[in-house]
C-alpha positions, 0 to 999 in steps of 0.5 A: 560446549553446552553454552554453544549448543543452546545459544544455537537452539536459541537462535534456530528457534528465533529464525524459524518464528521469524520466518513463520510470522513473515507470512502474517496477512496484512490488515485490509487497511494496508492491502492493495490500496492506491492513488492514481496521479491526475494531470496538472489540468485536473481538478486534483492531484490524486485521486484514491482508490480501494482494493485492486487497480481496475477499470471501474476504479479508473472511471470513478477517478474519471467521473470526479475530475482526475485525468489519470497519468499513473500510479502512485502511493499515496501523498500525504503533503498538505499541499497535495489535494487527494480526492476519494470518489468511493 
């Protein structure tokens, strides 16, 4: 009986951690950032953009050659030319 109750404390102890640590922030590294996909007429396939998805972000995409289609993450193919106007 005392086996049972201290397996369960332990794996109460464990769910509770668990949890607490889902909500970690994540580095800035990973936060928020993104490819546009550009048009097969662009100068690029994608075009990388840092923090949110925003108008200004849109237009530097723009100004460098990317007729912007969408979002996507981004590629990391050799064969997928990424450009990064920031």
């Amino acid at each position: 009986m005392k086996k049972l109750i201290i397996l369960a404390a332990i794996a109460a102890v464990g769910a509770v951690l668990g949890f607490m640590l889902s909500f970690q922030a994540l580095p800035s590294a990973y936060a928020a950032d993104g490819c546009y996909l550009c048009s097969s007429d662009s100068s690029a396939d994608q075009c990388k953009y840092h923090g949110s998805d925003t108008f200004d972000q849109r237009k530097k995409c723009e100004a460098a050659g990317c007729k912007v289609t969408g979002t996507a993450s981004c590629s990391t193919a050799a064969n997928v030319k990424v450009i990064d106007p920031n």
